[in-house]
C-alpha positions as CSV (number, residue, x, y, z in Angstrom):
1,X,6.3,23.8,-21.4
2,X,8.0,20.6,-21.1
3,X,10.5,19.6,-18.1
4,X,13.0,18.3,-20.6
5,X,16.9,18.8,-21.1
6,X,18.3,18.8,-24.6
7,X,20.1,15.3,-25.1
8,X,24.3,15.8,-24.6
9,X,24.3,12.1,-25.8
10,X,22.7,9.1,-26.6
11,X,25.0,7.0,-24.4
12,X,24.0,6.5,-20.7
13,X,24.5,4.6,-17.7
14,X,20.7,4.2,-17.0
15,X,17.8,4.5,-19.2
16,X,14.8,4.7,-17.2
17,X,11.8,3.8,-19.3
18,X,8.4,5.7,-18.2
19,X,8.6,9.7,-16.1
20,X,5.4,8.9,-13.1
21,X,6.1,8.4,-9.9
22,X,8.3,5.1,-10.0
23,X,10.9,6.4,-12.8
24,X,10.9,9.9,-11.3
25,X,11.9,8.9,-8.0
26,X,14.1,6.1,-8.9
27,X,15.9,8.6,-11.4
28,X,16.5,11.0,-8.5
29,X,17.9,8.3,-6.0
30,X,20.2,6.9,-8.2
31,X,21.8,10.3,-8.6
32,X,22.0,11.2,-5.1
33,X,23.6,7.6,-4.7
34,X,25.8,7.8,-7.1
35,X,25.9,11.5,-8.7
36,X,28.4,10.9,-11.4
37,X,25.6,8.3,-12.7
38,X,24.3,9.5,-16.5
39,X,20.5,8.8,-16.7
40,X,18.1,9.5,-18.8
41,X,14.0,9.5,-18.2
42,X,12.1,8.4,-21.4
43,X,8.2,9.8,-20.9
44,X,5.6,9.1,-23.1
45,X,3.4,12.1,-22.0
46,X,4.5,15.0,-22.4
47,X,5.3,17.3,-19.2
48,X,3.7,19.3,-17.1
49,X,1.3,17.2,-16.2
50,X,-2.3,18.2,-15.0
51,X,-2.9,18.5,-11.4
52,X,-5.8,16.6,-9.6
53,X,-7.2,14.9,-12.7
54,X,-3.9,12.8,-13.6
55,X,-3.0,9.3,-12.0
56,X,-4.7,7.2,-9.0
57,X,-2.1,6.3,-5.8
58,X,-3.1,9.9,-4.2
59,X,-2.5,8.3,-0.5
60,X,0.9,7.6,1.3
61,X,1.2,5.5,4.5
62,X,4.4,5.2,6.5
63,X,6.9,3.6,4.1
64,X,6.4,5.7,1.3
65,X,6.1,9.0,3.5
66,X,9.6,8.1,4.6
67,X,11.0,7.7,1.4
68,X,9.7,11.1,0.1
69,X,10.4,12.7,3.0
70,X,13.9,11.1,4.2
71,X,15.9,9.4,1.7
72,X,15.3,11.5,-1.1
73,X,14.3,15.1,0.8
74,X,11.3,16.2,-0.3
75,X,10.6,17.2,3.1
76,X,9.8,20.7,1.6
77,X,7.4,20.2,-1.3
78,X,5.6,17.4,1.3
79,X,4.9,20.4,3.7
80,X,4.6,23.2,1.3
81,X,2.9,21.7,-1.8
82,X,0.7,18.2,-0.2
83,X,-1.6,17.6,3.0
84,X,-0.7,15.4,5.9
85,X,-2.6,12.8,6.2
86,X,-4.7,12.1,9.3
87,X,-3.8,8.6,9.1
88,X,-6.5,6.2,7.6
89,X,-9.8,5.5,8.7
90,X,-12.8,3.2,8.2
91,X,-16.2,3.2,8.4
92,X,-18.5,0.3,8.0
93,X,-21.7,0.2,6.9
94,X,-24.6,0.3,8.8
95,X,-28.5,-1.0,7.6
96,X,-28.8,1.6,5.3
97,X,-25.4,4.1,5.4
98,X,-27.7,7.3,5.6
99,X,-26.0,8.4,8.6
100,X,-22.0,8.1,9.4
101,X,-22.7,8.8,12.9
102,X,-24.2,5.4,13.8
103,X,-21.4,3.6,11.7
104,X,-18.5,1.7,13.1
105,X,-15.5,3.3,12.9
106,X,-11.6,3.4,13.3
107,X,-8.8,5.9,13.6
108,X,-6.7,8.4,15.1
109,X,-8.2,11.0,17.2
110,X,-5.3,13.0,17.2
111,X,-2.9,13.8,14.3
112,X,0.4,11.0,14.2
113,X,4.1,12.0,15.2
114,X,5.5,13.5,12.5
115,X,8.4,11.0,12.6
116,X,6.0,7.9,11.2
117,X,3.7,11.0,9.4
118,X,1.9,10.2,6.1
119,X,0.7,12.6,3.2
120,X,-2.3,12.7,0.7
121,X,-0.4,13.5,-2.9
122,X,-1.6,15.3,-5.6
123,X,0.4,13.1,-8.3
124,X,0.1,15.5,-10.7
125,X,1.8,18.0,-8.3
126,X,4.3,15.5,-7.1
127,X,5.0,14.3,-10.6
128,X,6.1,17.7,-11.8
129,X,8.1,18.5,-8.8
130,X,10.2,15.8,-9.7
131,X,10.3,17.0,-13.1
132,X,11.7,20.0,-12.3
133,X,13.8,18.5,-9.6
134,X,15.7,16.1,-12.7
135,X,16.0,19.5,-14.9
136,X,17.7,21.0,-11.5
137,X,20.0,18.1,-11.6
138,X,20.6,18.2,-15.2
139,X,19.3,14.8,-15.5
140,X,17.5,14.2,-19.1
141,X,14.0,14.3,-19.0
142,X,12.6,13.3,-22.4
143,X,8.9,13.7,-22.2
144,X,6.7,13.0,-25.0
145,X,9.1,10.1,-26.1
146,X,7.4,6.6,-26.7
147,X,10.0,3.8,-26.5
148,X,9.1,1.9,-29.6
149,X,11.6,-1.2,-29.5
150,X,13.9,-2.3,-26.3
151,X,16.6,-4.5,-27.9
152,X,18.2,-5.8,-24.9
153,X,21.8,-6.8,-25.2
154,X,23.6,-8.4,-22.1
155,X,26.4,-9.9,-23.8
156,X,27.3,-6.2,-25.0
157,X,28.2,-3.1,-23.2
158,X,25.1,-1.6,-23.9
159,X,21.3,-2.3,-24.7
160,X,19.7,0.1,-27.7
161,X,16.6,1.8,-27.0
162,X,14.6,3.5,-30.4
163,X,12.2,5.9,-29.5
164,X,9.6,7.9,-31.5
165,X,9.0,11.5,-30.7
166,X,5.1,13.1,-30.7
167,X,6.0,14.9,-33.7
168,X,7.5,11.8,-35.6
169,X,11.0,11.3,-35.9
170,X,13.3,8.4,-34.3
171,X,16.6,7.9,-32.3
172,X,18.4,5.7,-30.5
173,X,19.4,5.6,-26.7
174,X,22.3,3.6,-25.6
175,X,22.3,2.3,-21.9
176,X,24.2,-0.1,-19.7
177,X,21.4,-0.4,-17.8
178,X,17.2,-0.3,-18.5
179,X,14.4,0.2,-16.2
180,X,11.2,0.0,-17.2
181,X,9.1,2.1,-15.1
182,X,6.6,2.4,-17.7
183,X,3.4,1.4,-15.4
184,X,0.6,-1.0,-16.2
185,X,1.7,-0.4,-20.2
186,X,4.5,-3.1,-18.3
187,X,6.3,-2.9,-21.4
188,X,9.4,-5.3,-21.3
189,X,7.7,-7.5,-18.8
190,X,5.0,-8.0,-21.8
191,X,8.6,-8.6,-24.1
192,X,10.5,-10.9,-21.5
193,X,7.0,-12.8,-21.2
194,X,7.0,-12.4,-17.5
195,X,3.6,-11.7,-16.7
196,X,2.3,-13.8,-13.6
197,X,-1.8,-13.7,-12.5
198,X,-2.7,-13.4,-9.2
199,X,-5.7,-15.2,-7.3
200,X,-7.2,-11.8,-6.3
201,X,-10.4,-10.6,-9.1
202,X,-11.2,-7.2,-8.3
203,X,-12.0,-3.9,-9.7
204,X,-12.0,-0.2,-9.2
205,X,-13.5,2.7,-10.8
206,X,-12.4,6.4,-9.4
207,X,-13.1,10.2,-10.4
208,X,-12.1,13.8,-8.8
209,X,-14.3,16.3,-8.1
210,X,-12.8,20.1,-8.1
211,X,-14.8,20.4,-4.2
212,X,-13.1,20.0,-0.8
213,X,-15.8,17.5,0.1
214,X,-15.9,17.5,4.0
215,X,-16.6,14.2,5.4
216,X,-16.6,16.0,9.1
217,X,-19.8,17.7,7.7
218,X,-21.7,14.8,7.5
219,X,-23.0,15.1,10.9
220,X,-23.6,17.1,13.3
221,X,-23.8,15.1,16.5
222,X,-22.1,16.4,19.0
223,X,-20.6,13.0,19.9
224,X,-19.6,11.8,16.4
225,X,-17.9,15.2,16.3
226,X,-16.1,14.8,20.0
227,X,-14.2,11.7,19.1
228,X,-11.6,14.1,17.3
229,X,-9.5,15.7,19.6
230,X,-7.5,17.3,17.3
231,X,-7.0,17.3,13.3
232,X,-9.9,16.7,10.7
233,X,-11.4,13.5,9.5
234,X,-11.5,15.1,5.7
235,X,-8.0,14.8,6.0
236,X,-7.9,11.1,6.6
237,X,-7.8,8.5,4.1
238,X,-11.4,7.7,4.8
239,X,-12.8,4.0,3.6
240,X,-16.5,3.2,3.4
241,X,-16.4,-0.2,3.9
242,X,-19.1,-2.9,3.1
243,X,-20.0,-6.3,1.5
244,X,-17.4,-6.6,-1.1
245,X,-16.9,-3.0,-1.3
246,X,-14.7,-0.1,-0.4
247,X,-14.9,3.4,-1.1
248,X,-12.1,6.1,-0.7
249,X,-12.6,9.6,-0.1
250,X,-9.0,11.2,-0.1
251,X,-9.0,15.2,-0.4
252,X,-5.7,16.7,-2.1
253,X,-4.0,19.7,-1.8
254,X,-5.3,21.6,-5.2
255,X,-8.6,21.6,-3.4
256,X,-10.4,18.5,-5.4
257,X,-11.0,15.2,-3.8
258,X,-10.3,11.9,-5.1
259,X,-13.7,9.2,-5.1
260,X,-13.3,6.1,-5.6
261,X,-15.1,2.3,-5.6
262,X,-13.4,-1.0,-5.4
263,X,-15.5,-3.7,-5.4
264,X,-14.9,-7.2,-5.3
265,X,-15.2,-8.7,-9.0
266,X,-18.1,-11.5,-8.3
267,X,-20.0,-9.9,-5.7
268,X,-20.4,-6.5,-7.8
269,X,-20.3,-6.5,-11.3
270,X,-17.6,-3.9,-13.2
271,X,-20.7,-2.9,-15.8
272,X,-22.4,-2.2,-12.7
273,X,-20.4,1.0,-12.3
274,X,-17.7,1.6,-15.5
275,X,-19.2,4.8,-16.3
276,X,-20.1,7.3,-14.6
277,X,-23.7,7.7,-14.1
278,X,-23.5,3.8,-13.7
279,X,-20.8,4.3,-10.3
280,X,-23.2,7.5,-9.5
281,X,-26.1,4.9,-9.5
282,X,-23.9,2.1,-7.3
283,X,-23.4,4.8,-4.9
284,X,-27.5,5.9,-4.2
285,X,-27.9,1.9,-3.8
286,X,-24.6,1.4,-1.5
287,X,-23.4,4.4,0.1
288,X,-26.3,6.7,-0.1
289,X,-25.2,9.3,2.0
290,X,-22.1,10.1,-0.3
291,X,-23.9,9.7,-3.3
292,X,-25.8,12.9,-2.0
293,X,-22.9,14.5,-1.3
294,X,-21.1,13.8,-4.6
295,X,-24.6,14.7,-6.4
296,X,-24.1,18.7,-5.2
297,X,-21.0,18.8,-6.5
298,X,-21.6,16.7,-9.8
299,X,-21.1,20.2,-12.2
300,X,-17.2,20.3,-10.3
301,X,-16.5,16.2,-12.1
302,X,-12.8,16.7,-13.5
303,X,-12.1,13.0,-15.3
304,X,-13.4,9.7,-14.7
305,X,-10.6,6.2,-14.7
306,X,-11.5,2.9,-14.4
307,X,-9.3,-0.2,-13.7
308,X,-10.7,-3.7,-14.5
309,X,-9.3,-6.9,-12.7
310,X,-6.5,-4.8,-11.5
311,X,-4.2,-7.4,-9.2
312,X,-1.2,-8.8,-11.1
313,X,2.7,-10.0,-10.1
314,X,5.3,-10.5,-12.0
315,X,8.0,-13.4,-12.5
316,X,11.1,-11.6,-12.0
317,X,12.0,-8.0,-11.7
318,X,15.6,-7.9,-11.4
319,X,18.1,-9.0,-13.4
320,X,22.4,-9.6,-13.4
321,X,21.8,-9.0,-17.5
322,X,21.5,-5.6,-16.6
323,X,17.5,-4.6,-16.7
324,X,14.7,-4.3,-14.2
325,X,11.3,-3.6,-13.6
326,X,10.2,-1.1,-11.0
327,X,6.4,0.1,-9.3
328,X,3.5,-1.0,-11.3
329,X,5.9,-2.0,-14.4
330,X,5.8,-5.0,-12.5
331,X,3.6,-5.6,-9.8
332,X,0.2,-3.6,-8.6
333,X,-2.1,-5.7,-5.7
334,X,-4.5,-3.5,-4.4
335,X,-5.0,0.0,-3.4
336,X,-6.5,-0.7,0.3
337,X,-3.4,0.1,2.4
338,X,-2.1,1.9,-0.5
339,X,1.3,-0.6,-0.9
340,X,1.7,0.8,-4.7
341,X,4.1,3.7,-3.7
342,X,5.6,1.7,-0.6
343,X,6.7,-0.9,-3.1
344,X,8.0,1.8,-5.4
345,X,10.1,2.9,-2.4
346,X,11.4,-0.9,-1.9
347,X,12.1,-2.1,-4.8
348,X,13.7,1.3,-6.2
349,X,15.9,0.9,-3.0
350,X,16.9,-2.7,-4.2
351,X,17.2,-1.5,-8.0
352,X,19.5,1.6,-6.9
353,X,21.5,-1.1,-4.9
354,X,22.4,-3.4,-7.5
355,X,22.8,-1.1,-10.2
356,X,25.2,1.3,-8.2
357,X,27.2,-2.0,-7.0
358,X,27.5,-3.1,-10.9
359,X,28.3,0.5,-12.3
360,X,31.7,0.7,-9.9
361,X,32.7,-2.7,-10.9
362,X,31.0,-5.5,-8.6
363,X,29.7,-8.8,-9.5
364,X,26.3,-8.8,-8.3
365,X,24.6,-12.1,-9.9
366,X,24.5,-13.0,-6.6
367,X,23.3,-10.2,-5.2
368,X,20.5,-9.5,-7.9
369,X,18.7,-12.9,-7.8
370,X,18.8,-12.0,-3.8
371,X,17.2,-8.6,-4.7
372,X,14.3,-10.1,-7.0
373,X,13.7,-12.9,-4.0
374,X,13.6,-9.9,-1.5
375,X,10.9,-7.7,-3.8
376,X,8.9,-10.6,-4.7
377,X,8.2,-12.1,-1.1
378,X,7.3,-8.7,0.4
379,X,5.1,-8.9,-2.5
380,X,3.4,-12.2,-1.9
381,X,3.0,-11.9,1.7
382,X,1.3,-8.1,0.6
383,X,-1.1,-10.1,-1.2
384,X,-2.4,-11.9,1.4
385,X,-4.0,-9.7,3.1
386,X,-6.5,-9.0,0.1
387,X,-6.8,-12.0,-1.8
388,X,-10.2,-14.0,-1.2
389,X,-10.4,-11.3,1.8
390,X,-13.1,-8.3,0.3
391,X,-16.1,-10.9,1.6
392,X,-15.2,-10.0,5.0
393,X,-15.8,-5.9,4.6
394,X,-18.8,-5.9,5.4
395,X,-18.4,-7.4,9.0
396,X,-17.2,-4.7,11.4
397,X,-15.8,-6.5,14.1
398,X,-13.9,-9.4,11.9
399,X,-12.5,-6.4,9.4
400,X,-11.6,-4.0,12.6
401,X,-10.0,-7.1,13.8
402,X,-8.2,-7.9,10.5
403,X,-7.0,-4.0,10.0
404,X,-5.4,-3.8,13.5
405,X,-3.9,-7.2,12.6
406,X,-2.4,-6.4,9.4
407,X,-1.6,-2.4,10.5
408,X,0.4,-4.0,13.0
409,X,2.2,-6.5,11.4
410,X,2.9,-3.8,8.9
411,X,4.2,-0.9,11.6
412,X,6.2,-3.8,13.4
413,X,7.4,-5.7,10.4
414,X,8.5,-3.9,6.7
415,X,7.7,-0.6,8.5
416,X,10.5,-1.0,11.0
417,X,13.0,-2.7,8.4
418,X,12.5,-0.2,5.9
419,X,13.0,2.7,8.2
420,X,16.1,1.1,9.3
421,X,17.6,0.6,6.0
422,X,17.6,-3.1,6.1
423,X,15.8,-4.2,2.9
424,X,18.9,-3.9,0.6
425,X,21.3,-5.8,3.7
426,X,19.0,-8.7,4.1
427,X,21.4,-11.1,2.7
428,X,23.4,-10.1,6.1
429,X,21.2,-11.1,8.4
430,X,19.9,-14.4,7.8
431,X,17.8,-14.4,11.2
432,X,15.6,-11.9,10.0
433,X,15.4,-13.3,6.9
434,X,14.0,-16.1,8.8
435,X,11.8,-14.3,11.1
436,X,10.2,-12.1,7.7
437,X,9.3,-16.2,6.4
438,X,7.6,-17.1,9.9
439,X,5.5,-13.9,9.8
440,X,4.1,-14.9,6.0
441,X,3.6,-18.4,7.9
442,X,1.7,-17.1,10.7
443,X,-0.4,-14.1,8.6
444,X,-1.4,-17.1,6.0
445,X,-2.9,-19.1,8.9
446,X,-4.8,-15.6,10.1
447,X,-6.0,-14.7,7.1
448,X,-8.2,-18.5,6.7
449,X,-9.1,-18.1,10.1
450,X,-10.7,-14.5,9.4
451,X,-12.4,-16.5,6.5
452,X,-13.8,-19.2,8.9
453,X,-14.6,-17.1,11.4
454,X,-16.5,-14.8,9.0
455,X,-18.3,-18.5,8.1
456,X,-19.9,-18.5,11.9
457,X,-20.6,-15.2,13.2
458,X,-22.1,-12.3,10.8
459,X,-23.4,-10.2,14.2
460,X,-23.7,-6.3,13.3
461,X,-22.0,-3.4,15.3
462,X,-23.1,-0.2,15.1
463,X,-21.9,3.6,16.5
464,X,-18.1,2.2,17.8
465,X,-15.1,4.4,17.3
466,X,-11.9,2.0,17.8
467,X,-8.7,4.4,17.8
468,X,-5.7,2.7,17.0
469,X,-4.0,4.7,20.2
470,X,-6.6,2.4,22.3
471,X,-3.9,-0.3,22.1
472,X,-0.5,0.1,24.0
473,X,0.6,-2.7,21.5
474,X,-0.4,-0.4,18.4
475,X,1.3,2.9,20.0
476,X,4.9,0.9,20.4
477,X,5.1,-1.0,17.0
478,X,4.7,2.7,15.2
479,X,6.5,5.1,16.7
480,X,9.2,1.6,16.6
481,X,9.5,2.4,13.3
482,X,11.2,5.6,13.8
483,X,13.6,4.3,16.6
484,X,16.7,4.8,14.8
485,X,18.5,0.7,16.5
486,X,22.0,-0.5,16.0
487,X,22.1,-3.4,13.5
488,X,21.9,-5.9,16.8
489,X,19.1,-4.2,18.8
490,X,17.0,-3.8,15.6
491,X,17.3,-7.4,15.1
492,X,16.1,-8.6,18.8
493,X,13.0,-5.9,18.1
494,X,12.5,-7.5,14.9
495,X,12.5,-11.3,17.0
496,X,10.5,-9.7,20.0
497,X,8.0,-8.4,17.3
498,X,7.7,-11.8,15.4
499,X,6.8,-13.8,18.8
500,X,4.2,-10.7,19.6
501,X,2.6,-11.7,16.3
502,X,2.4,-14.9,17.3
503,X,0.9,-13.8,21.0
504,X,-1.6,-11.9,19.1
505,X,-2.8,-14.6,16.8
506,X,-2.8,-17.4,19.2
507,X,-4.9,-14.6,21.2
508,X,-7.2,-14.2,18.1
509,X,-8.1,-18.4,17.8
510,X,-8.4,-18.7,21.5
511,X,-10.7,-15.7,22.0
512,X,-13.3,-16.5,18.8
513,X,-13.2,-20.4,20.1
514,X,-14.0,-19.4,23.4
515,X,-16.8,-17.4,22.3
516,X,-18.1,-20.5,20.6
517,X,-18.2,-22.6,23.3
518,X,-22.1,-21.4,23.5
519,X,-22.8,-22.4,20.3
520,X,-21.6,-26.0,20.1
521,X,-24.8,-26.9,19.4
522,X,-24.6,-25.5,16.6
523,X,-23.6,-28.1,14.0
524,X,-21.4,-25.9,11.5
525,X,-19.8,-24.0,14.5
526,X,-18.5,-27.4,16.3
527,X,-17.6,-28.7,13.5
528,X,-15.3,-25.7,12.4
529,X,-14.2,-25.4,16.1
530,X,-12.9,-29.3,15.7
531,X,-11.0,-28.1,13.1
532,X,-9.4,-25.6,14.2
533,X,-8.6,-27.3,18.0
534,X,-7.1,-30.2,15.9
535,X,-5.1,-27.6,13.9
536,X,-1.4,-28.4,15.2
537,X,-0.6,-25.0,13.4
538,X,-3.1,-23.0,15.0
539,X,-2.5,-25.0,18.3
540,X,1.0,-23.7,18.7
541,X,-0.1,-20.2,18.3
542,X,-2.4,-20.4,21.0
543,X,0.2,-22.2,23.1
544,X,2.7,-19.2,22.6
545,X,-0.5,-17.1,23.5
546,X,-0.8,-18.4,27.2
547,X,3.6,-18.5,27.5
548,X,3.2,-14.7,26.7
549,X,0.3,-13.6,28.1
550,X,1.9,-14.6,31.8
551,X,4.5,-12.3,31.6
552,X,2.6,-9.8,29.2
553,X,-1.1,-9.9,28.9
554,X,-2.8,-7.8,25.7
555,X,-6.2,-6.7,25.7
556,X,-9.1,-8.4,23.8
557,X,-10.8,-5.5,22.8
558,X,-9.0,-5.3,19.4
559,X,-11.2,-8.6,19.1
560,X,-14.6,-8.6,21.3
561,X,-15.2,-4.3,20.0
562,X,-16.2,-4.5,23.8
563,X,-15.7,-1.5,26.5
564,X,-14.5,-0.8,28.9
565,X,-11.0,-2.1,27.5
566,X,-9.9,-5.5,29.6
567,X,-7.6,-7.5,29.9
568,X,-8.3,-11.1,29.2
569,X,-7.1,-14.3,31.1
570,X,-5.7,-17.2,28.2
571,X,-8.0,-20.0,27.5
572,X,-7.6,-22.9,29.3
């Protein structure tokens, strides 16, 4: 049975093109903005939709846990209906990843506050929530609708929609406003001609398995098994991390579990593993001791997706001629991190903002070129930390070094703004504005050096377990985000956070170029440490490193991997 109302009319505020996860949500915070709103959701599948074996972007972190669970209460079907997530984890490959105990790993060893909590979705399950959540709210649902032309009209009241039912048979939808939420079909982007490549080649291939796979039961050393204090690894997002690989393991809460590899496009060939049997076969040569596991449980195999050169941005998204593009309509990066459904929650925060302002009467040209700027420079600086970066996965101590950097900057930068609100008001507040452009500054200069140093040192790590609660630094920047500031305090945390990124990166260079100091005679590493100590950039951020550190020294270990944790005396 279909979640659909019968159409009262053809004439709406809002036509939301596309019923997944981006239009559903978007539809239902637009009406708790502004409830007198008239929108319609145009679906070309029709709904229910299956559970488990539907759409990839299973995993939440904090941004688009808060959205779900805060601004538009789902609180309930979260608890009831999806799993907490034990936060995400890594583990990095070994010699021959035949036995998780002896790999490197990261994580929580006890479950997060429930404040800055994240969830493993069933989209399926969330999809059809929402469904029935719009049919609650009277909102039109029309499922099994294709949009066949979009004939935008700004100069008019209203743009014309014609769509084509399942069965055959058109009609027209009138709408003030359209939103195309449509997904990687990225419908009027492809019309508007506002398609924009990205530097990042890679691929991914994924599949479900109707089995609670237990990563936990993987080994049974009592040590591996002691570093959880409380919770269950099975209920992380758990990475399997190697040379220009990842692999996710995320279980869901209809009892399947979600596979998947993402490989780096010229270090792994996609007809290496676009079928099946062929990923199966990637998996005995890579990550042996899952391909075993997934082997047992082969008869369970519910679908099977693929997604070829996957990274792509987008031009513009927003528009004062009344249409916009939302979630992977018009931007999808990567899945490590899982930013898909934390940009959904932006940029449908933006999109709700500008269309609610223009519906009661405001000018907002300004305002939506402001919006599009906003979206698109969270996106660029999101990109950053992936593109020309999968050659560093299979180096523990660089990528354990890189994922506490960019988990940080992400708890203590658009974590804390979006939890705050402050997204939609950053026209307001110009020195944050200016403090968001310094941290894309300092991250770009970061990311190369990762590269570089990636260039001199390939040393292997074995049986580690990093926890993110190691760090005081780590601990304060997320539960930050749940702080609840004034306008004026948020914005000195925001400035004290910004010149701790700066600490920590100048703490970073002058660390890795102390450690080379007994390898000058090495010819590559002193020529690479020239460059860097004649780097004015990189210079300063060491410079800020030693200010800091006097006052407020950080330990190394998120660096050197080395225990017991110390603290370590600046350079120089």
């Amino acid at each position: 049975m279909a979640h659909s109302t019968d159409q009262q009319s053809d004439v709406y505020d809002v036509a939301i093109m596309g019923g997944g996860a981006a239009g559903l949500t978007l539809a239902l915070e637009l009406s708790q903005a502004r409830p007198d709103t008239s929108i319609v959701v145009i679906e070309r599948r029709r709904h229910p939709v299956p559970e488990a074996a539907h759409k990839v972007g299973e995993s939440t972190v904090e941004i688009a846990a808060h959205y779900l669970r805060e601004v538009l209460g789902l609180g309930d079907h979260l608890e009831r209906h999806q799993l907490d997530k034990f936060g995400v984890r890594v583990f990095f490959s070994d010699d021959s990843n035949e036995d998780i105990a002896r790999r490197v790993e990261i994580g929580h060893p006890v479950p997060p506050p429930h404040s800055v909590g994240s969830y493993q979705l069933d989209r399926g399950r969330l999809e059809n929530a929402l469904g029935q959540e719009l049919h609650r709210l009277g909102i039109p649902f029309l499922s099994g609708r294709r949009v066949q032309e979009i004939d935008l009209r700004p100069d008019q009241d209203r743009h014309r929609l014609t769509l084509v039912a399942d069965g055959g048979g058109e009609h027209q939808v009138a709408a003030r406003w359209v939103v195309d939420a449509t997904g990687r079909s990225s419908t009027l982007k492809r019309q508007l001609g506002l398609a924009k490549k990205v530097g990042h080649r890679a691929n991914a291939v994924w599949f479900r398995i109707g089995h609670p796979i237990d990563i936990d039961a993987w080994s049974t050393d009592p040590g591996w098994n002691g570093r959880i204090r409380a919770g269950r690894r099975e209920l992380s997002t758990n990475h399997l991390m190697g040379p220009g690989y990842w692999v996710w393991l995320i279980r869901l809460a209809s009892g399947a579990i979600s596979i998947g590899i993402v490989t780096d496009a010229d270090t792994h060939p996609f007809s290496g593993m676009n079928r099946f049997e062929r990923a199966l076969d990637w998996l005995r040569e890579h990550e042996p001791q899952c391909a075993r596991e997934v082997e047992r449980h082969r008869d369970k195999l519910q679908d099977f997706r693929v997604m070829k050169d996957y990274s792509y941005s987008c031009e513009r998204v927003m528009s004062d001629e009344r249409w916009c593009l939302t979630g992977e309509a018009g931007v999808f990066l990567d899945p490590l991190y899982s930013p898909g459904l934390d940009l959904i929650a932006i940029g449908n925060g933006l999109v709700t903002d500008l269309v609610t302002r223009a519906l009661d009467g405001e000018d907002i040209r300004e305002r939506a070129a402001v919006h599009d700027r906003t979206y698109l420079t969270a996106v660029e600086d999101w990109l950053e930390n992936f593109e020309k970066q999968y050659v560093l996965m299979g180096n523990a101590r660089i990528m354990m070094a890189k994922i506490i950097w960019d988990v940080s900057r992400y708890w203590g930068g658009p974590g804390l703004l979006y939890f705050h609100g402050m997204f939609r008001r950053l026209a307001d507040f110009p020195q944050i504005v200016t403090g968001l452009a310094r941290r894309t500054e300092i991250n770009r200069q970061v990311q190369r050096f990762f590269r570089e140093w990636h260039a001199l040192d390939q040393s292997s790590e074995t049986d580690t377990f990093v926890r993110y609660s190691d760090f005081d630094f780590m601990r304060r920047l997320h539960i930050g985000m749940s702080a609840g500031l004034p306008d004026q305090e948020l914005q000195a945390r925001f400035a004290a956070n910004v010149r701790f990124l700066e600490q920590l990166s100048g703490q970073l260079v002058s660390t890795v170029i102390a450690e080379c100091e007994a390898r000058r005679d090495d010819e590559a590493v002193r020529r690479q440490v020239e460059l860097w100590e004649g780097d004015a950039a990189l210079m300063g951020l060491v410079r800020i490193y030693r200010e800091e550190s006097r006052e407020n020294p950080v330990s190394d270990r998120w660096i050197t991997l080395k225990r017991p944790e110390r603290v370590q005396q600046p350079v120089g």
